[in-house]
Backbone as CSV, one residue per row, in Angstrom:
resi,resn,N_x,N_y,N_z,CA_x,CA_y,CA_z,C_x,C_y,C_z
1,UNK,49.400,134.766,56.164,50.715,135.393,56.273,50.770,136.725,55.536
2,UNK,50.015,136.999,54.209,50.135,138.040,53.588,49.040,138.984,53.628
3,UNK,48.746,139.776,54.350,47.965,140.791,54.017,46.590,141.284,53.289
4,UNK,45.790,141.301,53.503,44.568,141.509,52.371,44.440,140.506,51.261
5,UNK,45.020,139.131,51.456,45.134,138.026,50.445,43.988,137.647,50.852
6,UNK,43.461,137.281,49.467,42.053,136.638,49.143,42.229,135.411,48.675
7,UNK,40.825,134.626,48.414,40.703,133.163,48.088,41.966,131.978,48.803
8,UNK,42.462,132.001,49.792,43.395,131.546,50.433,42.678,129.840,50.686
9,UNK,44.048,128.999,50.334,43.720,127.805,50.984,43.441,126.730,49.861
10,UNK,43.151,127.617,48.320,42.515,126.230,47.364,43.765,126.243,46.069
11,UNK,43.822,127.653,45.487,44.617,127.451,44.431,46.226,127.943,44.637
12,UNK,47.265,127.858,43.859,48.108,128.300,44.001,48.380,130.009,44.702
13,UNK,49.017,130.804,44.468,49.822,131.671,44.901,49.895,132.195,43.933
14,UNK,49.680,133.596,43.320,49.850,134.466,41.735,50.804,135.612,42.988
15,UNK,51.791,135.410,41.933,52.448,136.930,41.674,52.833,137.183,40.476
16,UNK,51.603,138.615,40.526,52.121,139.157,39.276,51.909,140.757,39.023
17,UNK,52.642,140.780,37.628,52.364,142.647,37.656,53.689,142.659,36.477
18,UNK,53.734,144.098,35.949,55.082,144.827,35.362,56.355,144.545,35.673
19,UNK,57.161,144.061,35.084,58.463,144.010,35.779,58.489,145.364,36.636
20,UNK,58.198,146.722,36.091,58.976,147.935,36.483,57.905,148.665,36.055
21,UNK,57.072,149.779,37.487,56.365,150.492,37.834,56.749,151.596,36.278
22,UNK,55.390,151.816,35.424,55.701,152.412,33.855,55.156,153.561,34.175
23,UNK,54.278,153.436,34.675,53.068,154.578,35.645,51.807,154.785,36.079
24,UNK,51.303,154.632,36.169,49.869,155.345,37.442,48.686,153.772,36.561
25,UNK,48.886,155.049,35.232,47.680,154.027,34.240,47.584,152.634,33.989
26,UNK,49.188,152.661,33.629,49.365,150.951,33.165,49.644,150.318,34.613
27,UNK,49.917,150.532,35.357,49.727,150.005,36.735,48.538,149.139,37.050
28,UNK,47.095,150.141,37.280,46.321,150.197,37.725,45.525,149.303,36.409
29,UNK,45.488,149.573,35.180,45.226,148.654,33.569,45.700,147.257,34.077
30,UNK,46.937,146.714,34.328,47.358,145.626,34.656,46.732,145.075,36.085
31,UNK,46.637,145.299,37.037,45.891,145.509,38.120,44.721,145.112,38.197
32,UNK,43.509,145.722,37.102,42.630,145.940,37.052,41.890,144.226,36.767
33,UNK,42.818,143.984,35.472,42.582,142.706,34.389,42.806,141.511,35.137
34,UNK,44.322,141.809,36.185,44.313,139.964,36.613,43.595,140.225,38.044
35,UNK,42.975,141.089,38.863,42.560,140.934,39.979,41.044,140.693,39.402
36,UNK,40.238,140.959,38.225,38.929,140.374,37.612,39.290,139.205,37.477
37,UNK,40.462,138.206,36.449,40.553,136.936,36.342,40.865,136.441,37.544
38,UNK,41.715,137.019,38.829,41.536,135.662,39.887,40.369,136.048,40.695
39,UNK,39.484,137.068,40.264,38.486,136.831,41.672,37.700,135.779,41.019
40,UNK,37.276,135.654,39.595,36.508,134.657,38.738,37.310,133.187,39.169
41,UNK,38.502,132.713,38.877,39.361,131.997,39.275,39.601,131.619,40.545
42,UNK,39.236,132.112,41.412,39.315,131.914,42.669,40.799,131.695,43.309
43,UNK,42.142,132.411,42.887,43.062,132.414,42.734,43.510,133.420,43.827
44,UNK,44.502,133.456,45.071,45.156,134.260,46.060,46.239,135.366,44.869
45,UNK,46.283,136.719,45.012,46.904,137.513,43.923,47.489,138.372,44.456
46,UNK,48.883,138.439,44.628,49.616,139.715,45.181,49.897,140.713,44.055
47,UNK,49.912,141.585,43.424,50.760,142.622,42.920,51.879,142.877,42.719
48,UNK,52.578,143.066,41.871,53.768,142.791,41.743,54.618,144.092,40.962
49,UNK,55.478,144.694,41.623,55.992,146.029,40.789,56.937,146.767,40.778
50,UNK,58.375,146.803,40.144,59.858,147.004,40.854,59.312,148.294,40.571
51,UNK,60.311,149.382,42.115,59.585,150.670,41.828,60.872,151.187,40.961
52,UNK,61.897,150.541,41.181,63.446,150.921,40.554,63.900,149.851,40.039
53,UNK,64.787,149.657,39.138,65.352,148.819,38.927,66.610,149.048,38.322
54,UNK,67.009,148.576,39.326,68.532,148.676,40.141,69.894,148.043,39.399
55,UNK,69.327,146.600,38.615,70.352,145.749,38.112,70.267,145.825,36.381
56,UNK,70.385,146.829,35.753,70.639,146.821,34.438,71.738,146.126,33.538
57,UNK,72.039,145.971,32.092,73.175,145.543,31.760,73.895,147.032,30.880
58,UNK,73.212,147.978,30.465,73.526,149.115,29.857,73.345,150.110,31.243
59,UNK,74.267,151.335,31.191,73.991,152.629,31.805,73.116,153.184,31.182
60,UNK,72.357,152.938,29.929,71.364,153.780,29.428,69.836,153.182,29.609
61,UNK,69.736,152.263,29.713,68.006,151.264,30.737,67.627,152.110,31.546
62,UNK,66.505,152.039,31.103,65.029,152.533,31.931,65.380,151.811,33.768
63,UNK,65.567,152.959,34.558,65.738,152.402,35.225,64.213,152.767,36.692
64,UNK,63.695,153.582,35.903,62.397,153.498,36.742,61.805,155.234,36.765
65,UNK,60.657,155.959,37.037,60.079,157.126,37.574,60.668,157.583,38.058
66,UNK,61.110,157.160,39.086,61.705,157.842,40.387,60.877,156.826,41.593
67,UNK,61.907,157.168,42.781,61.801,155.584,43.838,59.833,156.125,44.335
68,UNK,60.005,157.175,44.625,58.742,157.774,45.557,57.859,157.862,45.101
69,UNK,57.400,158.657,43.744,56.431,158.429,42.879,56.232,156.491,42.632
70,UNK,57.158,155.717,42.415,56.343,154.535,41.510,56.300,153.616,42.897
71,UNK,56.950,154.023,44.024,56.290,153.496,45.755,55.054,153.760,45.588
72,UNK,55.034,155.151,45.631,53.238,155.686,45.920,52.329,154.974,44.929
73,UNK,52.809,154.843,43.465,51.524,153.975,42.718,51.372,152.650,43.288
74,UNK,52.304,151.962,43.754,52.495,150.441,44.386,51.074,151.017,45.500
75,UNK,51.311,151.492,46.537,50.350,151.687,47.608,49.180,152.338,46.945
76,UNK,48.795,153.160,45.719,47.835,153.491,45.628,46.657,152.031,44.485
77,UNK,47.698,150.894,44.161,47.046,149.786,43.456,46.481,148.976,44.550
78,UNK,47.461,148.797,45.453,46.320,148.166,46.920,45.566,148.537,47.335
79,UNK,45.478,149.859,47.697,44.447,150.675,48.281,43.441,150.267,47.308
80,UNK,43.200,150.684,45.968,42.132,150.792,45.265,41.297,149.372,45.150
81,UNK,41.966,148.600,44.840,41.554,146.720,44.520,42.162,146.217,45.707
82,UNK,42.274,146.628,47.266,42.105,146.124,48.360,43.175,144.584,48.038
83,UNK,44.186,144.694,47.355,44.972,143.822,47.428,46.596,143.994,47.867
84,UNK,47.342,143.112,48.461,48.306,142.871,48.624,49.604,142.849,47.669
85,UNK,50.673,143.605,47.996,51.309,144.335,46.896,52.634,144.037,47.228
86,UNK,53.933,144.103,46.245,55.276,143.505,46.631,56.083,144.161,45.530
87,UNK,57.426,144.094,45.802,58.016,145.423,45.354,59.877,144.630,45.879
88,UNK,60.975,144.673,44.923,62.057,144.787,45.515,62.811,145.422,46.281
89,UNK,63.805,145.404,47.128,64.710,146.272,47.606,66.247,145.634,47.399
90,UNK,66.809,146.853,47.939,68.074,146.056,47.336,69.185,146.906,48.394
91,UNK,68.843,147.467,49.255,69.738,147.934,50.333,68.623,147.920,51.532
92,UNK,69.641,147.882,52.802,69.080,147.762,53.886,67.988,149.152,54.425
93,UNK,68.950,150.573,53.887,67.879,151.656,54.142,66.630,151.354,52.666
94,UNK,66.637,150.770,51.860,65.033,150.679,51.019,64.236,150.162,51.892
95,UNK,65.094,148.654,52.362,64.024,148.350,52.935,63.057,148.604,53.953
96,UNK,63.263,149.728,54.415,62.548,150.795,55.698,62.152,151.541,54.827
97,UNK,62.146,152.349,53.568,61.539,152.779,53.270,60.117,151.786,52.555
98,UNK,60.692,151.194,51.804,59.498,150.414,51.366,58.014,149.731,51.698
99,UNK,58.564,149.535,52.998,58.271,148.766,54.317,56.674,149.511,54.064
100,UNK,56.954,150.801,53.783,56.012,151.820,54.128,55.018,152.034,53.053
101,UNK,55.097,150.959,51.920,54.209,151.300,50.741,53.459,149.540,50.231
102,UNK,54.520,148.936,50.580,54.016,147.610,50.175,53.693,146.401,51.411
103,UNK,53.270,145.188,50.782,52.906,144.657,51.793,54.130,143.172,52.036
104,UNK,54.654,142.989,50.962,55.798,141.894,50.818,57.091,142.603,50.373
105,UNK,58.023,142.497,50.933,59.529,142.898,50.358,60.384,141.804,49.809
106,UNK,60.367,141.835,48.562,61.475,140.747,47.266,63.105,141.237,47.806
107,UNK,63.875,140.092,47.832,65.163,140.151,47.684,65.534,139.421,46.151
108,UNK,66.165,140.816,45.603,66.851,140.419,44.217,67.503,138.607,44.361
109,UNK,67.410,138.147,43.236,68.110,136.654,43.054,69.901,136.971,43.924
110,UNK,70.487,138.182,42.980,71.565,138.559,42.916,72.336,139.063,44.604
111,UNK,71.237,139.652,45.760,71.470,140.219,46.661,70.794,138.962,47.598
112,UNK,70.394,137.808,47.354,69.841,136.799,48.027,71.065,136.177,49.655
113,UNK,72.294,136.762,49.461,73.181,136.123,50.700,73.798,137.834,51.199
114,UNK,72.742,138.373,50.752,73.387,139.696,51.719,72.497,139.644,52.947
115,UNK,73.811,139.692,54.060,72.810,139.690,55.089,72.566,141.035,55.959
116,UNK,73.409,142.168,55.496,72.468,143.411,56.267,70.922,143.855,55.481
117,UNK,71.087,143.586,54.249,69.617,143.125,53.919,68.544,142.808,54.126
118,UNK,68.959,141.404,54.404,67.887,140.287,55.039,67.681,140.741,56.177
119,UNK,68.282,140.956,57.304,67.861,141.331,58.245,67.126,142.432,58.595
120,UNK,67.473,143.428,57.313,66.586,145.002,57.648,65.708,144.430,57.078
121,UNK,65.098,143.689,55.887,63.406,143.108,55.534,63.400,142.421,56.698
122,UNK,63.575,141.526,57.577,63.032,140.831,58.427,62.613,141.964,59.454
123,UNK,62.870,142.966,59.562,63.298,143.765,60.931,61.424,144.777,60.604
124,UNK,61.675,144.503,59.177,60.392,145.485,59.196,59.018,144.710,59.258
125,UNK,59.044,143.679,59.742,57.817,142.619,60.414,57.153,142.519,58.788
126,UNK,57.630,142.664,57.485,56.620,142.406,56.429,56.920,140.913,55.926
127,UNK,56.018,140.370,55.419,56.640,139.414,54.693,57.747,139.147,53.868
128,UNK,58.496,138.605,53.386,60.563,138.870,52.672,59.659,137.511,52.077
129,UNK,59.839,137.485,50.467,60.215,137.017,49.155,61.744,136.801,48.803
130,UNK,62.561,135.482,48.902,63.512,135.648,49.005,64.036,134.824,47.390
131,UNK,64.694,135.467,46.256,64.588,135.165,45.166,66.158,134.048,45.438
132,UNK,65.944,132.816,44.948,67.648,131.627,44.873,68.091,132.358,43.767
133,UNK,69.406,132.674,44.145,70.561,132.913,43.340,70.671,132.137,42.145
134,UNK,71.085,132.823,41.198,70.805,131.769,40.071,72.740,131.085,39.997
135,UNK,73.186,131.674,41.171,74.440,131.043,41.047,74.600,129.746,42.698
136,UNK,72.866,129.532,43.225,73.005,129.040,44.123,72.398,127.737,44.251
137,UNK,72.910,126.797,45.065,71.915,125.588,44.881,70.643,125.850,45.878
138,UNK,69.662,124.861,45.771,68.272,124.699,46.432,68.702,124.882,48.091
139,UNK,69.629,123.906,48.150,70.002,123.606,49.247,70.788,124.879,50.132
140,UNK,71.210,125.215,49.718,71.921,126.819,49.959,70.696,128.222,50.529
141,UNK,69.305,127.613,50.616,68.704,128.924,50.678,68.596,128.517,52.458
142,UNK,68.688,127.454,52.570,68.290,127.805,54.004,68.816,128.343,54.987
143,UNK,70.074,128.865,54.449,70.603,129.519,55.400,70.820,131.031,55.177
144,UNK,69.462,131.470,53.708,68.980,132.725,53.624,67.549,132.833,54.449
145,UNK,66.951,131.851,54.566,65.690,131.597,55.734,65.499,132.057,56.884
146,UNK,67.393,131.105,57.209,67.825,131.263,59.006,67.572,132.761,59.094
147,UNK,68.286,133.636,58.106,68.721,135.337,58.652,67.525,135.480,58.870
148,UNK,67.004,135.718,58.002,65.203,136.080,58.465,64.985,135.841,59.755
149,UNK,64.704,133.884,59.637,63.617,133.784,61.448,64.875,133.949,62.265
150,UNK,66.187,133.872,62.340,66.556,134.643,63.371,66.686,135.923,63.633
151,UNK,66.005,136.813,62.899,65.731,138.090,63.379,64.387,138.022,63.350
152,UNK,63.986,137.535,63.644,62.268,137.520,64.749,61.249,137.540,63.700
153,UNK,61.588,136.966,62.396,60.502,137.405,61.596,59.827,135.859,60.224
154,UNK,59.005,135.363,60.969,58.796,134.243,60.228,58.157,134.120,59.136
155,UNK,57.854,135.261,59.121,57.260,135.676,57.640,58.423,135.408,56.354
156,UNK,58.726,134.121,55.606,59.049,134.253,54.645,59.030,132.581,53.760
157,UNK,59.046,133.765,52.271,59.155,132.513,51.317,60.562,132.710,50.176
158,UNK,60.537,131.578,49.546,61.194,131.586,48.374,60.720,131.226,47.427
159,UNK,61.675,131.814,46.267,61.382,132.069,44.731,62.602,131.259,44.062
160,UNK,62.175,130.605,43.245,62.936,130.074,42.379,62.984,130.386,41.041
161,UNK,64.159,130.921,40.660,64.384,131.768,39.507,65.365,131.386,38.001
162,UNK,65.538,129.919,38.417,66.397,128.941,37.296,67.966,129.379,37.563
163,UNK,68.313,128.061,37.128,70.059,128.106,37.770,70.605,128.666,36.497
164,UNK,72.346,129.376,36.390,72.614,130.030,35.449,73.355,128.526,34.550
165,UNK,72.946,128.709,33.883,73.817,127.560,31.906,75.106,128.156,30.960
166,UNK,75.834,127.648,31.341,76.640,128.522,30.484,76.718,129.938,30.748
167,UNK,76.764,130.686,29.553,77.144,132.310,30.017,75.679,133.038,29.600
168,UNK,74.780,132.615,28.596,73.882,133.397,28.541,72.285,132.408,28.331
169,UNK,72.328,131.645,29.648,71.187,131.036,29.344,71.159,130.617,30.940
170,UNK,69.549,130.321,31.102,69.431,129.795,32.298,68.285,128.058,32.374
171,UNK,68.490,127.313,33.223,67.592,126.204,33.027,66.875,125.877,34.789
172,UNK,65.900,125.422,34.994,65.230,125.619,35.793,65.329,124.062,36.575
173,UNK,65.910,123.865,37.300,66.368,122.363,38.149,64.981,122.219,38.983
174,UNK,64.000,121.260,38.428,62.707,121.453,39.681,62.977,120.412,40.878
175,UNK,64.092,119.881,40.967,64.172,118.798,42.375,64.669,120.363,43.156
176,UNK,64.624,121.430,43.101,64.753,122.220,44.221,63.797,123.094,44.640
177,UNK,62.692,122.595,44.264,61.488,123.273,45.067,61.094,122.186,45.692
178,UNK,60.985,120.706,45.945,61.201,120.101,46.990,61.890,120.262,48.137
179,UNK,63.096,120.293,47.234,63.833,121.070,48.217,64.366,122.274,48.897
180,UNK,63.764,123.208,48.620,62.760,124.176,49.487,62.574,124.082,50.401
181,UNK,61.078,123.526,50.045,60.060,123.160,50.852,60.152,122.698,52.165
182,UNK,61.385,121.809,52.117,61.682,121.350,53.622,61.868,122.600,54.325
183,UNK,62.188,124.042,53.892,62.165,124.893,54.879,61.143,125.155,55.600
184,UNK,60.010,124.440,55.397,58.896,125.005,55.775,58.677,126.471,55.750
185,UNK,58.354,126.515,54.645,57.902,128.030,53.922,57.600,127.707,52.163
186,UNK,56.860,129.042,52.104,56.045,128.650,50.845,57.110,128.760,49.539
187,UNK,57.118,128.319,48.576,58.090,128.140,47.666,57.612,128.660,46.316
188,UNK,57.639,129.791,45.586,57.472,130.333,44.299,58.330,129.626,43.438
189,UNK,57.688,129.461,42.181,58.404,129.467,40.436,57.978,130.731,39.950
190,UNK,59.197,131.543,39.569,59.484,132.457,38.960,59.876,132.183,37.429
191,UNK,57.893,132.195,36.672,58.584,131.887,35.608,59.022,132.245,34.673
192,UNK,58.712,133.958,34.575,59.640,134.354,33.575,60.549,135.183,33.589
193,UNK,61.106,134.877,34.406,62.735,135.739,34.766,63.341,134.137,34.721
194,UNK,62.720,132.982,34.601,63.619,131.213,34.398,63.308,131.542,32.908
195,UNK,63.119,132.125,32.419,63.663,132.069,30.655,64.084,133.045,30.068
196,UNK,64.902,133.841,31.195,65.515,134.893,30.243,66.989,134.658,30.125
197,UNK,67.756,134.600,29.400,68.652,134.859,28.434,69.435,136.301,28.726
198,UNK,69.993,135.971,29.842,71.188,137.094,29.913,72.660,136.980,29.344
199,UNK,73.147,138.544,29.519,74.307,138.697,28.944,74.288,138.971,27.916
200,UNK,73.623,139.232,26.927,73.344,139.135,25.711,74.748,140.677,24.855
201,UNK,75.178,140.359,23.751,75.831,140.800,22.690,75.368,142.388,23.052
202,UNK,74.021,142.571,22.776,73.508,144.269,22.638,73.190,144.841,24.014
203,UNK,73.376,143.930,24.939,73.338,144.685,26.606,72.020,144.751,26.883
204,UNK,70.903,143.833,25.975,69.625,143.468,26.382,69.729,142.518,26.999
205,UNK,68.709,142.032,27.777,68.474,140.929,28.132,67.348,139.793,27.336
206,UNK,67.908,138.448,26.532,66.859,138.355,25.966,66.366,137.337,26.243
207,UNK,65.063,136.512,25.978,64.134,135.586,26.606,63.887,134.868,25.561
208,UNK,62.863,133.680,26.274,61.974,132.662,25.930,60.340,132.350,26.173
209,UNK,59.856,133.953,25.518,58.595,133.527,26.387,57.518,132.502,25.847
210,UNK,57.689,132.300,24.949,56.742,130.962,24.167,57.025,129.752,24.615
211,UNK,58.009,129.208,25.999,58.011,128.667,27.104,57.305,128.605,27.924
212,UNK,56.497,129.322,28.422,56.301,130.300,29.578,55.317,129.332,30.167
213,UNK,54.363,128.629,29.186,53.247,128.092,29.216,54.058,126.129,30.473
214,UNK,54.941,126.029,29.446,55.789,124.784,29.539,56.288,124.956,31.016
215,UNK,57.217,126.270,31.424,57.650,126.437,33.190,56.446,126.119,33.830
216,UNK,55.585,127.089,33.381,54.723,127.073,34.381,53.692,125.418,34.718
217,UNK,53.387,124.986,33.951,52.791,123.485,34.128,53.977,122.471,34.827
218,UNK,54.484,122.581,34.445,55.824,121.907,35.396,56.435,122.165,36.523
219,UNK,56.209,123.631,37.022,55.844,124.009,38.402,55.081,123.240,39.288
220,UNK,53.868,123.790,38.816,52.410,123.214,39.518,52.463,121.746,39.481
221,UNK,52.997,121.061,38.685,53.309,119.481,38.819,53.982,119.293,39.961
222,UNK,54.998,119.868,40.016,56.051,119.559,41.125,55.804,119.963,42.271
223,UNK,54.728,120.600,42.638,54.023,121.539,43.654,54.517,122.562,44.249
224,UNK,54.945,123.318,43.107,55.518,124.852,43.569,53.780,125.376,44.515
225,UNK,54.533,126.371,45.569,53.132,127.040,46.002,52.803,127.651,45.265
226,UNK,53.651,128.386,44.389,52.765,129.781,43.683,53.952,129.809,42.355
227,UNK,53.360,130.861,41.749,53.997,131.254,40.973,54.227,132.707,40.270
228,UNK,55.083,133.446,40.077,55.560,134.692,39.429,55.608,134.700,38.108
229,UNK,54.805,135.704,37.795,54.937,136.077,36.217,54.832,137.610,36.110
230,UNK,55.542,138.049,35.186,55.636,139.484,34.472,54.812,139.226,33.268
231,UNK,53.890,140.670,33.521,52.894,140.876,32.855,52.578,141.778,32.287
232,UNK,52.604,142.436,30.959,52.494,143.882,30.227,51.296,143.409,28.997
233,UNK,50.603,144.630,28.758,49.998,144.681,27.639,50.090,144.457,26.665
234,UNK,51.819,144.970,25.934,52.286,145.116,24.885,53.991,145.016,25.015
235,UNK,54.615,143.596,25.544,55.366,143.599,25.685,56.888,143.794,25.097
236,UNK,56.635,144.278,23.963,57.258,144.994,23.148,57.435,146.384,23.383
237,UNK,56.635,147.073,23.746,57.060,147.897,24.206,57.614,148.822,25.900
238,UNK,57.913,147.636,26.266,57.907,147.560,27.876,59.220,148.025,27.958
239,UNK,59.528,148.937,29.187,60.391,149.512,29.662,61.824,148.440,29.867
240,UNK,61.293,147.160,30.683,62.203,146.552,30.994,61.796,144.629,31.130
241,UNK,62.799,143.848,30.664,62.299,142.439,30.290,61.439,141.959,29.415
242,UNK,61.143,143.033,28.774,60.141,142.454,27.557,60.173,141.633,26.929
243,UNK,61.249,140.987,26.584,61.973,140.005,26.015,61.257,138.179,26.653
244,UNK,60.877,138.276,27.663,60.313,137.268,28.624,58.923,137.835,29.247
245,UNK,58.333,138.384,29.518,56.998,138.886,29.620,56.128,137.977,28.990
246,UNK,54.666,137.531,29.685,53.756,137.390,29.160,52.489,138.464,29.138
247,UNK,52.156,138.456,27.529,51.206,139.377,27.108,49.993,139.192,27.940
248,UNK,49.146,140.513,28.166,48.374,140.325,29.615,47.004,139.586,28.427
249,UNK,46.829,139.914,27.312,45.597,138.987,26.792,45.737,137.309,27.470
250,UNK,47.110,136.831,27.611,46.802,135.729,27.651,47.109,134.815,28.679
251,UNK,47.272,135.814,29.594,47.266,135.392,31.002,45.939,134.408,31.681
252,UNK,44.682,135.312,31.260,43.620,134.201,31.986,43.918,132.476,31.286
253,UNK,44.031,132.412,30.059,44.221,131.090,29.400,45.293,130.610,29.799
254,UNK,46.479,130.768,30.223,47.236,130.133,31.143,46.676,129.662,32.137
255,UNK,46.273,130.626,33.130,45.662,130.546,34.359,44.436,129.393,34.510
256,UNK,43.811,129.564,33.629,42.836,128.294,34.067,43.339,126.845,33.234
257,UNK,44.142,127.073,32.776,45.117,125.705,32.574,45.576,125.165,34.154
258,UNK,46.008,126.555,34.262,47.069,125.930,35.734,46.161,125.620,36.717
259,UNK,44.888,126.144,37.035,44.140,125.893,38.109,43.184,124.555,37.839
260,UNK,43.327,123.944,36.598,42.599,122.762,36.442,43.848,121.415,36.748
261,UNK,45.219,121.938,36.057,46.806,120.916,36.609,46.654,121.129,38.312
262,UNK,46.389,121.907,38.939,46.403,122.229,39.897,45.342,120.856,41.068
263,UNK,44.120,120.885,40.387,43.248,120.236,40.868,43.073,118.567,40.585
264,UNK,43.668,118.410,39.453,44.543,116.934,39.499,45.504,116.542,40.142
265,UNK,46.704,117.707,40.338,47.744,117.020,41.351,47.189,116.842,42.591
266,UNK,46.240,117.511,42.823,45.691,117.522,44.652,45.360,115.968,44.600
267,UNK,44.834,115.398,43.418,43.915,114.742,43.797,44.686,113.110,43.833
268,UNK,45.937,112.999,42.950,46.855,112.105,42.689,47.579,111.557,44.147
């Protein structure tokens, strides 16, 4: 279904990358590190990279390069490591533009029941990543599915991104990637945007990433297809979500955790 995807068929589904395109270097640095650990891993790896980011809680957030420049690094990280690449939109004209740089188009959690949206990602024959509302139940996505394959385009999955708790916390309900699944389509855990801590007092957004380890094994138990993670060097100093980020040192040691949970549930 996706594009230049490798190792297909044994291990989960990786999406990963920067929350938010920083530039050229750290792109291609991040890029570089987890497309060596899943070719070793034998792991399917899309790219992952908001070229804008659109939904801040301050008017003063990093809200990205500029749309065209951090498009073009998105298409110039596939090109180089021949991998498959994904990117949000968040209006119906992005998604024609985008169309044109990446190989999967994300619908924000937040823009998940807009349907001139959905239909302009479906319209552009790419694959649509469709993120559950964190104000929506499991059961509620399938009739973000329908918009899709009824505009001619069967290319799609969902992401599960933890339901909202109260006012500044979120918790991750896993009886709804079962239930998913009945859409017949592939089903992501998004796991670290499920431990961030919005709303926050200072107009940050803040997290739980010493979790991160805990979502994610409990995913793969429940048989999420894949899974999403944000990934920076030095996540402290990251433009945007740093707060929930996992540090890229310690991504492979996750990873072959998950691909060994992985090979027990097959086998149960």
């Amino acid at each position: 279904m996706i594009p230049k995807l490798k190792h297909t068929g044994k291990n989960f589904l990786l999406l990963a990358g920067p929350c938010v395109i920083e530039s050229k270097e750290m792109a291609f640095e991040i890029a570089e590190e987890i497309v060596d650990i899943c070719n070793r891993l034998e792991i399917p790896f899309v790219f992952k990279g908001s070229y804008r980011k659109a939904n801040r809680s301050r008017i003063d957030s990093f809200t990205g390069i500029g749309d065209e420049k951090a498009l073009s690094i998105l298409k110039a990280v596939g090109e180089k490591f021949n991998i498959p690449t994904v990117t949000d939109v968040h209006s119906a004209a992005e998604a024609t533009i985008a169309a044109q740089y990446v190989d999967v188009l994300q619908i924000p959690a937040f823009l998940c029941r807009q349907t001139d949206l959905l239909i302009a990602a479906a319209e552009t024959n790419k694959v649509v990543n469709i993120k559950k509302g964190q104000f929506l139940s499991a059961e509620s996505m399938k009739f973000a599915v329908d918009k899709v394959r009824d505009s001619g385009n069967e290319k799609v999955m969902l992401t599960e991104r933890g339901t909202t708790f109260g006012y500044q916390d979120l918790v991750v309900d896993y009886r709804g990637i079962p239930v998913m699944k009945t859409n017949n389509c592939p089903v992501i855990l998004d796991i670290t945007h499920s431990l961030q801590q919005p709303n926050q007092t200072s107009g940050v957004t803040g997290g739980k990433p010493e979790l991160i380890e805990t979502i994610a094994k409990a995913g793969i138990a429940v048989g999420a297809d894949g899974i999403f993670i944000e990934t920076h060097p030095d996540p402290s100093v990251a433009k945007s979500d740093g707060a929930n980020m996992l540090r890229l040192d310690l991504l492979e040691s996750l990873l072959k955790k998950l691909v060994l949970l992985k090979q027990i549930t097959d086998r149960l």
